[in-house]
C-alpha positions in Angstrom: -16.6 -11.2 10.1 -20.0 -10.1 8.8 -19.8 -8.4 5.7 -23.1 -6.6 6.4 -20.9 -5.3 9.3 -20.0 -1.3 7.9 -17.1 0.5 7.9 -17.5 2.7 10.7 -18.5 -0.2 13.0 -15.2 -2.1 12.2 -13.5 1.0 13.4 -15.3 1.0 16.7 -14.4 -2.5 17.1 -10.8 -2.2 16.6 -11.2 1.1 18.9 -12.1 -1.3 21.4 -9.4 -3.5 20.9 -10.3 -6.0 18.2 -7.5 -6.5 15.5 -9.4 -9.0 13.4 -11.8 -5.5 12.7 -8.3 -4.2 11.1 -8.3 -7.4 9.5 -11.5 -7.4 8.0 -10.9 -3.6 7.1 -7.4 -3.8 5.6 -9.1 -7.3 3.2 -11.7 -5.2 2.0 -9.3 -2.3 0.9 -6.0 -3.9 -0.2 -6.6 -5.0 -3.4 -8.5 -1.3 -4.5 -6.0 0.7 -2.9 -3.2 -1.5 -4.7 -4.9 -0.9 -8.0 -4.9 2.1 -7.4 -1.0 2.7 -6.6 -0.2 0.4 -9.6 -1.5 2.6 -11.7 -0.1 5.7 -10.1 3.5 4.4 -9.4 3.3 1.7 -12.6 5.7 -0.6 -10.6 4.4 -4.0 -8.8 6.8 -4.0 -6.2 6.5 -0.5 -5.5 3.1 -0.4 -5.0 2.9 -3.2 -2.8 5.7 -1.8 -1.0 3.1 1.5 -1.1 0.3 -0.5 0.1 1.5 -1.9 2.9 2.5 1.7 4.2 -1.1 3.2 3.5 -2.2 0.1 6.0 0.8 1.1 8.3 -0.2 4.4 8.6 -4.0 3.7 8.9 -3.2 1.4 11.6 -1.2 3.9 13.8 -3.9 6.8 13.0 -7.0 4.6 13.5 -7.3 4.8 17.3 -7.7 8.6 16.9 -9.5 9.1 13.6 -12.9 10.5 13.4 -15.3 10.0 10.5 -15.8 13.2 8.9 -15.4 11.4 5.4 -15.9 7.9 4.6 -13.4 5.5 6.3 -12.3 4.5 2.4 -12.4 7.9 1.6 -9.8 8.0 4.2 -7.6 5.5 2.6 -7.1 7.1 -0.8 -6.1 10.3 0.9 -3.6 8.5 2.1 -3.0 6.1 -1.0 -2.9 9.5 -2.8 -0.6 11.3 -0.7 2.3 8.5 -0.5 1.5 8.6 -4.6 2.7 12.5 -4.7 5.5 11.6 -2.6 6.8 8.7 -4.7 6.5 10.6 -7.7 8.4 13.6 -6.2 11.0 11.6 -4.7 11.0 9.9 -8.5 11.7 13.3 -10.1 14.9 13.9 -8.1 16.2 10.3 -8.8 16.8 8.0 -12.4 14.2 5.9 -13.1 14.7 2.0 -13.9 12.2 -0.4 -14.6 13.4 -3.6 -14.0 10.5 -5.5 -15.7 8.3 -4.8 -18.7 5.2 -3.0 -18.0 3.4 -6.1 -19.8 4.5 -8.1 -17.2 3.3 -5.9 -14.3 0.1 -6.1 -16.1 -0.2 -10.1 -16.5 0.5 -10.4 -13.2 -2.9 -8.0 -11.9 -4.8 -9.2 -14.6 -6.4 -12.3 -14.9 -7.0 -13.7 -18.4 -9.2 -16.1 -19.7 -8.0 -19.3 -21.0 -10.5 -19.9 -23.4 -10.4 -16.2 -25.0 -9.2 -15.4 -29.0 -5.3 -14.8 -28.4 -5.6 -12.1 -31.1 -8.1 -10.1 -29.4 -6.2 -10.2 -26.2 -3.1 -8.7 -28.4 -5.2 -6.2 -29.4 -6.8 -5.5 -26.3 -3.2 -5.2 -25.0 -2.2 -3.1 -27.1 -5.5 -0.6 -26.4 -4.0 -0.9 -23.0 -1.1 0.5 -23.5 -2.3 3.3 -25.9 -4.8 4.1 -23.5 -2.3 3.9 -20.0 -0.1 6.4 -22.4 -2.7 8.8 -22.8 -3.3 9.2 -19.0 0.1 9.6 -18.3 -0.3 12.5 -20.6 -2.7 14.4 -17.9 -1.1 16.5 -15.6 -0.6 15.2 -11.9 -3.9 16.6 -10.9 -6.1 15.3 -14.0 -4.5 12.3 -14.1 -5.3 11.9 -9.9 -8.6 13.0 -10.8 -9.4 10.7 -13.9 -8.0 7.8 -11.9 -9.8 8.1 -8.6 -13.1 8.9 -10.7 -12.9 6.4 -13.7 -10.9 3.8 -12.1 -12.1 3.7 -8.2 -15.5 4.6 -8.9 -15.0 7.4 -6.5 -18.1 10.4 -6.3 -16.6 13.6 -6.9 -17.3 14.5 -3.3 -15.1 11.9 -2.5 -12.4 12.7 -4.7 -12.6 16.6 -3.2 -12.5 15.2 0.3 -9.5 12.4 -0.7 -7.3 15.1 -2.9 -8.5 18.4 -0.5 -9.8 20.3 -3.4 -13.3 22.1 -3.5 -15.9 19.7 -5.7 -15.7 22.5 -8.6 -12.4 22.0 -8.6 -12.5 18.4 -9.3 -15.3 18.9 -11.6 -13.0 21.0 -13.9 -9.9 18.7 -13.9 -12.3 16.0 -14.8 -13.6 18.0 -17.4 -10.0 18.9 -18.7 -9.1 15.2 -18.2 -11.4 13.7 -20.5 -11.7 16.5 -23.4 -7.6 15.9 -23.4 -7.8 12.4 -23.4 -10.6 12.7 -26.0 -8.1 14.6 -28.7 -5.4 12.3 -27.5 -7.5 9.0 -28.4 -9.5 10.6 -31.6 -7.1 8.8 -34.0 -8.1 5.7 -32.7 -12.1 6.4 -32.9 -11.3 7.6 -36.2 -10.1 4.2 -37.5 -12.1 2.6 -35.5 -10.0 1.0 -33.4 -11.8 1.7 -30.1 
Protein backbone atom coordinates (compact mmCIF):
# COMPACT_ATOMS: atom_id res chain seq x y z
CA UNK A 1 0.00 0.00 0.00
CA UNK A 2 0.94 3.57 -0.63
CA UNK A 3 1.91 5.33 2.27
CA UNK A 4 0.94 8.64 0.74
CA UNK A 5 -2.48 6.87 0.81
CA UNK A 6 -4.43 8.82 4.14
CA UNK A 7 -6.26 7.49 6.72
CA UNK A 8 -9.60 8.23 5.72
CA UNK A 9 -9.07 6.69 2.26
CA UNK A 10 -7.93 3.33 3.78
CA UNK A 11 -11.27 3.43 5.54
CA UNK A 12 -13.16 3.79 2.34
CA UNK A 13 -11.31 1.10 0.87
CA UNK A 14 -11.95 -1.42 3.55
CA UNK A 15 -15.67 0.07 3.38
CA UNK A 16 -15.60 -1.31 0.08
CA UNK A 17 -14.40 -4.49 0.86
CA UNK A 18 -10.61 -4.35 0.97
CA UNK A 19 -8.99 -6.11 4.08
CA UNK A 20 -5.40 -5.40 3.09
CA UNK A 21 -6.76 -1.33 3.92
CA UNK A 22 -7.22 -2.88 7.57
CA UNK A 23 -3.97 -4.14 7.09
CA UNK A 24 -2.22 -1.28 6.17
CA UNK A 25 -4.32 0.61 8.94
CA UNK A 26 -3.93 -1.78 11.88
CA UNK A 27 0.51 -1.70 10.70
CA UNK A 28 0.49 1.89 10.98
CA UNK A 29 -1.20 1.88 14.52
CA UNK A 30 -0.10 -1.21 16.41
CA UNK A 31 3.11 -0.46 17.62
CA UNK A 32 1.79 3.42 18.93
CA UNK A 33 -1.29 2.12 20.42
CA UNK A 34 0.90 -0.76 22.15
CA UNK A 35 3.12 1.89 23.57
CA UNK A 36 0.68 3.32 24.67
CA UNK A 37 -1.15 0.44 26.65
CA UNK A 38 2.36 -0.62 28.05
CA UNK A 39 2.67 2.23 29.65
CA UNK A 40 -0.89 2.35 30.96
CA UNK A 41 -1.27 -1.30 31.97
CA UNK A 42 2.79 -1.72 32.67
CA UNK A 43 2.39 -5.52 31.62
CA UNK A 44 3.71 -6.88 28.07
CA UNK A 45 1.38 -9.56 27.75
CA UNK A 46 -1.45 -7.53 28.86
CA UNK A 47 -1.02 -4.94 26.55
CA UNK A 48 -0.73 -6.99 23.63
CA UNK A 49 -3.55 -8.90 24.78
CA UNK A 50 -5.11 -5.08 24.93
CA UNK A 51 -3.96 -4.29 21.59
CA UNK A 52 -5.28 -6.91 19.74
CA UNK A 53 -8.80 -6.02 21.19
CA UNK A 54 -8.52 -2.16 20.26
CA UNK A 55 -8.00 -3.70 16.52
CA UNK A 56 -10.98 -6.23 17.31
CA UNK A 57 -13.08 -3.64 18.09
CA UNK A 58 -11.99 -1.19 15.30
CA UNK A 59 -12.53 -3.89 12.97
CA UNK A 60 -16.23 -4.66 13.84
CA UNK A 61 -17.01 -0.67 14.24
CA UNK A 62 -15.23 0.27 11.03
CA UNK A 63 -17.97 -0.50 8.46
CA UNK A 64 -20.15 2.06 10.35
CA UNK A 65 -17.81 4.72 11.70
CA UNK A 66 -17.86 8.26 10.44
CA UNK A 67 -14.87 10.69 10.71
CA UNK A 68 -15.85 13.23 13.00
CA UNK A 69 -12.24 12.95 14.61
CA UNK A 70 -9.22 11.69 13.16
CA UNK A 71 -9.28 7.85 12.40
CA UNK A 72 -6.16 7.63 15.07
CA UNK A 73 -7.89 9.85 17.16
CA UNK A 74 -10.34 7.08 17.09
CA UNK A 75 -8.03 4.40 18.15
CA UNK A 76 -6.82 5.97 21.50
CA UNK A 77 -10.39 6.47 22.52
CA UNK A 78 -10.59 3.18 22.32
CA UNK A 79 -6.92 2.27 23.56
CA UNK A 80 -7.98 4.59 26.33
CA UNK A 81 -11.18 3.13 27.27
CA UNK A 82 -10.04 -0.72 27.44
CA UNK A 83 -7.04 1.13 29.72
CA UNK A 84 -9.98 2.46 32.34
CA UNK A 85 -11.45 -0.88 32.22
CA UNK A 86 -8.29 -2.85 32.91
CA UNK A 87 -7.40 -0.70 35.62
CA UNK A 88 -10.88 -0.93 37.19
CA UNK A 89 -11.16 -4.49 36.78
CA UNK A 90 -7.34 -4.41 38.47
CA UNK A 91 -8.63 -2.61 41.55
CA UNK A 92 -11.14 -5.36 42.43
CA UNK A 93 -8.55 -8.12 41.92
CA UNK A 94 -4.58 -8.76 43.47
CA UNK A 95 -2.06 -7.77 41.38
CA UNK A 96 0.92 -10.12 40.33
CA UNK A 97 3.64 -9.28 38.18
CA UNK A 98 5.20 -12.15 36.91
CA UNK A 99 8.21 -10.47 35.44
CA UNK A 100 10.35 -7.46 36.41
CA UNK A 101 9.40 -4.30 35.01
CA UNK A 102 13.08 -4.10 33.66
CA UNK A 103 12.44 -6.81 31.62
CA UNK A 104 9.17 -5.46 30.07
CA UNK A 105 11.25 -2.65 29.25
CA UNK A 106 14.29 -4.42 27.41
CA UNK A 107 12.01 -6.12 25.53
CA UNK A 108 10.24 -2.52 23.87
CA UNK A 109 13.39 -0.93 23.92
CA UNK A 110 16.09 -1.34 21.69
CA UNK A 111 19.53 -0.64 22.93
CA UNK A 112 22.60 0.07 21.30
CA UNK A 113 25.37 -2.18 21.33
CA UNK A 114 28.04 0.13 21.13
CA UNK A 115 26.66 2.62 24.04
CA UNK A 116 28.63 3.18 27.71
CA UNK A 117 27.00 0.36 29.89
CA UNK A 118 27.13 2.84 32.81
CA UNK A 119 25.06 5.42 31.21
CA UNK A 120 22.52 2.92 30.16
CA UNK A 121 22.32 2.01 34.18
CA UNK A 122 21.81 5.38 34.73
CA UNK A 123 19.54 6.08 32.19
CA UNK A 124 17.61 3.01 33.53
CA UNK A 125 17.44 4.05 36.54
CA UNK A 126 15.98 7.84 35.28
CA UNK A 127 13.48 5.51 33.85
CA UNK A 128 12.24 4.11 36.56
CA UNK A 129 12.29 7.36 38.76
CA UNK A 130 10.62 9.09 36.17
CA UNK A 131 7.82 5.98 35.22
CA UNK A 132 7.26 6.34 39.28
CA UNK A 133 6.46 9.84 39.21
CA UNK A 134 3.68 9.42 36.60
CA UNK A 135 2.19 6.78 38.24
CA UNK A 136 1.90 9.40 40.96
CA UNK A 137 -0.75 11.55 38.68
CA UNK A 138 -4.15 10.80 39.13
CA UNK A 139 -5.91 8.64 36.41
CA UNK A 140 -6.83 11.62 34.52
CA UNK A 141 -3.34 13.54 34.60
CA UNK A 142 -1.57 10.61 34.15
CA UNK A 143 -4.09 9.81 30.79
CA UNK A 144 -3.45 13.27 29.95
CA UNK A 145 0.47 13.55 30.39
CA UNK A 146 0.72 10.26 28.46
CA UNK A 147 -1.38 10.87 25.41
CA UNK A 148 0.21 14.48 25.30
CA UNK A 149 4.01 13.76 26.13
CA UNK A 150 4.19 10.32 24.93
CA UNK A 151 1.75 10.09 21.74
CA UNK A 152 2.35 13.44 20.59
CA UNK A 153 -1.29 13.93 20.67
CA UNK A 154 -2.74 17.95 20.20
CA UNK A 155 -4.85 18.67 23.01
CA UNK A 156 -7.80 18.75 20.70
CA UNK A 157 -7.11 15.33 20.18
CA UNK A 158 -6.69 14.31 23.54
CA UNK A 159 -10.33 16.18 24.41
CA UNK A 160 -11.89 14.35 21.51
CA UNK A 161 -9.92 10.70 22.55
CA UNK A 162 -10.69 11.11 26.59
CA UNK A 163 -14.38 13.19 25.88
CA UNK A 164 -13.38 16.10 27.96
CA UNK A 165 -13.70 19.86 26.84
CA UNK A 166 -9.96 21.18 25.50
CA UNK A 167 -9.84 23.46 28.86
CA UNK A 168 -10.24 20.60 30.63
CA UNK A 169 -7.31 18.88 29.30
CA UNK A 170 -5.44 22.01 29.37
CA UNK A 171 -5.74 21.98 33.20
CA UNK A 172 -4.86 18.34 33.95
CA UNK A 173 -1.82 19.02 31.81
CA UNK A 174 -1.10 21.80 33.70
CA UNK A 175 -1.60 19.92 37.11
CA UNK A 176 0.37 16.98 35.51
CA UNK A 177 3.51 18.70 34.92
CA UNK A 178 3.66 21.27 38.03
CA UNK A 179 3.22 17.78 40.15
CA UNK A 180 5.61 15.97 38.33
CA UNK A 181 7.88 19.11 38.47
CA UNK A 182 7.90 18.98 42.59
CA UNK A 183 8.03 15.24 42.39
CA UNK A 184 11.38 15.30 40.13
CA UNK A 185 12.97 18.66 41.76
CA UNK A 186 15.34 16.56 43.88
CA UNK A 187 16.77 15.14 40.98
CA UNK A 188 17.33 18.68 39.08
CA UNK A 189 18.62 19.78 42.27
CA UNK A 190 21.60 17.25 42.16
CA UNK A 191 21.72 17.37 38.91
CA UNK A 192 20.79 14.25 38.00
CA UNK A 193 18.40 15.04 35.15
Amino acid sequence: MDKLIDDEMLVTQFKSGSQKAFDELMKRYERKIFGYLLRSVRNYEDAEELTLEVFFKAYRALASWEPKAKFSTWLYTIASNLAIDYHRSKARKPVYMLEDEDVIEARVVATDISSNPEKQLEEKELGRIIREAVDELSAKQKSVFMLTRYEGLQIKEVAETLGMAEGTVKIHLHRAMKKLQTLLRPLWENNEI
